[in-house]
C-alpha positions as CSV (number, residue, x, y, z in Angstrom):
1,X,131.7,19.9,-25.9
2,X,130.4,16.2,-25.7
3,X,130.0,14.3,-29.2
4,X,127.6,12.3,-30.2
5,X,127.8,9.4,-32.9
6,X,124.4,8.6,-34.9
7,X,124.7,4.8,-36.6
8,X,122.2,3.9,-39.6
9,X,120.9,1.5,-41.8
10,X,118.7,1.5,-44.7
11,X,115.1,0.4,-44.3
12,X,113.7,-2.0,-46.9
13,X,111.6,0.6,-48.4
14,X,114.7,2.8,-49.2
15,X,116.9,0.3,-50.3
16,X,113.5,-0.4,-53.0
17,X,113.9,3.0,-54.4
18,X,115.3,3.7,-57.7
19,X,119.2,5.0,-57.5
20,X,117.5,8.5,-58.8
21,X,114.9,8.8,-55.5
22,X,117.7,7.6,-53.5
23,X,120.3,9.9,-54.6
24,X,117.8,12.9,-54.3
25,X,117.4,11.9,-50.6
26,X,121.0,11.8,-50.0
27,X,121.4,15.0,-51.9
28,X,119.3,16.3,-48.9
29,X,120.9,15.1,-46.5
30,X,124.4,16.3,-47.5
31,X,122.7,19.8,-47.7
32,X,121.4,19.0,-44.6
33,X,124.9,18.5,-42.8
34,X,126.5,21.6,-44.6
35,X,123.5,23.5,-43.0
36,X,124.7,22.3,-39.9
37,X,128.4,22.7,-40.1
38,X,127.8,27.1,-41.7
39,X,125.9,27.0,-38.6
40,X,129.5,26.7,-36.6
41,X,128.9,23.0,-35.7
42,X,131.3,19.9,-35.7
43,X,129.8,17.5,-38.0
44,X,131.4,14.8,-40.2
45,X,129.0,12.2,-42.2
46,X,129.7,9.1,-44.0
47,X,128.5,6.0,-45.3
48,X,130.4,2.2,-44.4
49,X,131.9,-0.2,-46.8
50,X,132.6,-3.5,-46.9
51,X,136.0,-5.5,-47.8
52,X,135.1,-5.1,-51.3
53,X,134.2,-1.6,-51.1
54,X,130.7,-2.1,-51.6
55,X,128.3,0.3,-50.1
56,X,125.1,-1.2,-47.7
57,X,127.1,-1.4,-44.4
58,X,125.1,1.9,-43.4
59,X,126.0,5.0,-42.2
60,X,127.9,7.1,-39.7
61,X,127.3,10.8,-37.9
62,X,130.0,12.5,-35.9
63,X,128.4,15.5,-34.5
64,X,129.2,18.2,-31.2
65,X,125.9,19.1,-29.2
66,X,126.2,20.5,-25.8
67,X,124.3,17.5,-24.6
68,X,122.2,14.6,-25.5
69,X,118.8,16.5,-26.2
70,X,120.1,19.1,-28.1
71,X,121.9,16.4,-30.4
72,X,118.5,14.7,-30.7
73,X,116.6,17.6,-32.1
74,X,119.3,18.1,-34.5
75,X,119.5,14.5,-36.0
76,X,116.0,14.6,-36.2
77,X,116.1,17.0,-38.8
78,X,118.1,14.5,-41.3
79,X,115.7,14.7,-44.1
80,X,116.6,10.5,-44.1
81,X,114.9,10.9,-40.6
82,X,112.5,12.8,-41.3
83,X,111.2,10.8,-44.3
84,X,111.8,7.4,-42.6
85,X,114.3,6.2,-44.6
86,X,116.6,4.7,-42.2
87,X,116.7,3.0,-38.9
88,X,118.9,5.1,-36.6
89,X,120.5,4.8,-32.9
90,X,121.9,8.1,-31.0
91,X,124.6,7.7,-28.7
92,X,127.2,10.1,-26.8
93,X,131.0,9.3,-27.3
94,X,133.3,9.2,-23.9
95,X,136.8,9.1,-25.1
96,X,139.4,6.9,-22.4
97,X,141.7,9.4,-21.7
């Protein structure tokens, strides 16, 4: 099955929201993902670091679909999505074999 890779990054207005809101969003999200994987689908989530292990580098989706559109409509569900919290980018993975 293909895999798709979602990259993120805060939008201003979420990175202006208490650590409380914020955390309640992200609280979502990881609901959101453990909806997805009881549902029998691959999916990993994470956020990036810098050198100094400081958070704000964004975030990263490793998710199985069975093609692009199908991987669409469930990304699109990310409650960080679907309250405009972040700026995101879709793409499929093609390993080099």
């Amino acid at each position: 099955m293909p895999i798709f890779i979602k990259t993120e990054k805060f939008k201003e207005k979420t990175l202006d929201l208490s650590n409380s809101e914020r955390k309640k969003f992200l609280l979502l999200h990881k609901e959101w993902v453990k909806d997805i994987t009881n549902s029998g689908h691959y999916i990993r989530s994470g956020y990036l670091i810098n050198e100094k292990k400081m958070p704000g580098g964004g975030g990263l989706l490793i998710l199985e679909a069975k093609d692009y559109l199908s991987a669409k409509k469930m990304i699109e569900n990310d409650p960080m999505i679907k309250n405009e919290l972040v700026i995101w980018e879709l793409q499929e993975w093609i390993p080099i074999d």
